[in-house]
C-alpha positions, -999 to 999 in steps of 0.1 A, spaced: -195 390 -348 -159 389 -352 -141 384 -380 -107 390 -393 -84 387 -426 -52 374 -419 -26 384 -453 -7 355 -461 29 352 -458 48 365 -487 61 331 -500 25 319 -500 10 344 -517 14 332 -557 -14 307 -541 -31 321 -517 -48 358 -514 -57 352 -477 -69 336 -444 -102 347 -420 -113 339 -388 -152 344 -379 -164 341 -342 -200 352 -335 -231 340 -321 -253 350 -350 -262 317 -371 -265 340 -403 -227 353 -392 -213 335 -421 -235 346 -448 -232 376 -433 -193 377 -436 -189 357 -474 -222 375 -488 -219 360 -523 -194 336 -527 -194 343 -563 -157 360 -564 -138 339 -588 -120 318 -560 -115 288 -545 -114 279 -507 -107 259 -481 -130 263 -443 -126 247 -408 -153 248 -385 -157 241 -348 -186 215 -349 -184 217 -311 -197 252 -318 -219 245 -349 -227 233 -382 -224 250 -412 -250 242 -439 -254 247 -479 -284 246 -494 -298 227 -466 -270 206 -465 -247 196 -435 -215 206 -445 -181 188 -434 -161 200 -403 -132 210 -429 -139 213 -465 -123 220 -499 -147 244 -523 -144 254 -561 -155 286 -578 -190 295 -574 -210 309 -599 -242 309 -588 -259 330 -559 -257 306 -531 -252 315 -488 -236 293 -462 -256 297 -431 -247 279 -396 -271 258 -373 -261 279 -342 -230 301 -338 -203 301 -357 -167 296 -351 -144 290 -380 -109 300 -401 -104 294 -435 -82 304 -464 -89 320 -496 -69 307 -523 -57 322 -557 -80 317 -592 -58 285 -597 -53 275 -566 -72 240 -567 -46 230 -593 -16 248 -584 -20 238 -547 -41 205 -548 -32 194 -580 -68 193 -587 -87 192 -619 -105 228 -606 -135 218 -630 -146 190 -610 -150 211 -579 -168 239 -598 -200 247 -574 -191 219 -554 -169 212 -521 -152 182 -507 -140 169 -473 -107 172 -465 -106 138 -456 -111 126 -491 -79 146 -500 -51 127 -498 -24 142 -477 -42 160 -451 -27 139 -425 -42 150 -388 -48 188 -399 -86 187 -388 -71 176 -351 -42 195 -349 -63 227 -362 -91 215 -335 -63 214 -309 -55 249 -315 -56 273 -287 -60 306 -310 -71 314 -343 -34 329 -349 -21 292 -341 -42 277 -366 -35 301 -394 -1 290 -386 -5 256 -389 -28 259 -423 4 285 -434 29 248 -428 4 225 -442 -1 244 -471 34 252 -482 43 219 -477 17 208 -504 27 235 -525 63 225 -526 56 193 -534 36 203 -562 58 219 -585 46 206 -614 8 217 -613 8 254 -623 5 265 -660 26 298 -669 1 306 -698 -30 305 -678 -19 325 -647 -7 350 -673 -42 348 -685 -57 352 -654 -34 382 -645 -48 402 -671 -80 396 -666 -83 406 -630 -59 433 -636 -87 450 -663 -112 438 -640 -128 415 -666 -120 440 -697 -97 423 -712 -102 413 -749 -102 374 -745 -93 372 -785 -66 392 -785 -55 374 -752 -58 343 -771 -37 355 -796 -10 367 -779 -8 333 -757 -6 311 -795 -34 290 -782 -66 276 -803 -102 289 -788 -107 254 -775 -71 248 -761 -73 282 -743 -108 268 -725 -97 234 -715 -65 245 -702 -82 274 -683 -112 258 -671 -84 231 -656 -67 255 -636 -97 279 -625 -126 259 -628 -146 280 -652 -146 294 -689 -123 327 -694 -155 344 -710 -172 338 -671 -142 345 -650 -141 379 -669 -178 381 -658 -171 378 -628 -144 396 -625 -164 426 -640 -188 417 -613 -167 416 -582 -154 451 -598 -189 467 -600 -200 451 -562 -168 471 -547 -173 503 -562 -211 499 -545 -198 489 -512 -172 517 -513 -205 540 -523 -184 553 -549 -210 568 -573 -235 594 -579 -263 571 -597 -267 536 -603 -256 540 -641 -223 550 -628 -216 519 -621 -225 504 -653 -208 528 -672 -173 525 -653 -172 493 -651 -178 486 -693 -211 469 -689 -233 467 -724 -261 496 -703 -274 495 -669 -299 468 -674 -267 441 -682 -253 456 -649 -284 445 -628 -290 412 -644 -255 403 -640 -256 413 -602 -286 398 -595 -273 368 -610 -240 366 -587 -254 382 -555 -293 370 -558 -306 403 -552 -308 437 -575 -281 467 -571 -315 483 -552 -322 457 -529 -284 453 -520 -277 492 -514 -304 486 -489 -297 459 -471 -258 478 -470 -281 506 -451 -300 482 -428 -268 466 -422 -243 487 -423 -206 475 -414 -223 443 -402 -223 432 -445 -183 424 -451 -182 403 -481 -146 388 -486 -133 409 -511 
């Protein structure tokens, strides 16, 4: 399997975190690469159907296709190898690139096709000798979108979404509140608009994502390390709240990381 993350170009990068390229011949490749998709992101995938099909849940998926934030354990596998780029977008990037209501796309996806805009991007991407070229051409598409979007971003929530990653999800959401002059019910509508999902479970996940690095990383002496550092309630909250995201135990995980070894790369 090969696979790749591509940094985004510095006047992309208020909206997008990064692109990846996969290329392998294993049809669990792209599990294998996402792991959980559970990372408080939206994102965009093209796939080579000429080279397979990606499924969900049993579902055929669309050769390009726009998803929401996931928050729920769920694996896209592929009906024979896999071939594919696709671009990881900011927290808010539904909205601030699409223009997007990023609620209605909240453990969902959509074909590109049904976004209006996307012009011949599925055949120019197909007609793409390299992955490098069609980064490139995502890279145009994109900012072109993004510049004629200036309207669609909102200062108080990406402040909001700032500190929460920043404090990896330990961020007093009352006191954020607060500070931003915004009712309890305001403060959700607007967010969930932007991001998709409540500020209560992007701190979640945030905490989460937080607490699956520092296992990857193998950056502890005991299980209850990682609960502790990372501010959950006691070890128990840790391990339902991973299995939760991920769909397995901290346990089951660490072993699968030995089984696997560098062959797990969740997007991270």
């Amino acid at each position: 399997m090969r696979y790749e993350l591509i940094p985004a170009p510095a006047h992309l990068q208020a909206y997008i975190r990064y692109f990846w390229t996969l290329e392998g011949d294993d049809p669990q490749a792209l599990a294998k690469a996402f792991g959980s998709l559970v990372d408080g992101c939206p994102g965009l995938i093209f796939q080579r159907p000429d080279v397979g099909a990606f499924i969900r849940e049993s579902k055929k998926l669309p050769e390009m296709f726009l998803y929401g934030q996931t928050t729920k354990n769920v694996e896209i596998a592929s009906l024979g190898p896999s071939k594919a780029t696709g671009v990881i977008f900011q927290p808010n990037g539904l909205k601030s690139v699409f223009g997007l209501n990023a609620g209605e796309l909240t453990n969902d996806c959509v074909d590109i096709q049904l976004v209006p805009g996307n012009g011949r991007l599925s055949e120019q991407l197909g007609a793409a000798g390299t992955a490098g070229t069609q980064v490139e051409i995502l890279s145009s598409w994109l900012h072109k979108r993004i510049t004629g979007n200036p309207a669609a971003t909102d200062p108080l929530v990406d402040y909001a979404v700032a500190q929460i990653a920043n404090s990896n999800g330990n961020t007093s959401l009352r006191d954020l509140q607060e500070k931003l002059q915004l009712t309890e019910r305001t403060f959700e509508r607007r967010f969930k608009e932007q991001v998709g999902i409540t500020p209560k479970l992007f701190s979640r996940i945030c905490q989460y994502q937080a607490s699956l690095h520092q296992l990857k990383s193998n950056d502890y002496s005991k299980l209850s390390d990682i609960a502790f550092e990372n501010d959950y309630a006691d070890q128990s909250h840790f391990i339902r709240s991973f299995k939760e995201f991920t769909g397995c135990s901290p346990y089951q995980f660490q072993k699968l990381l030995d089984e696997a070894g560098a062959e797990i790369m969740l997007i991270k």
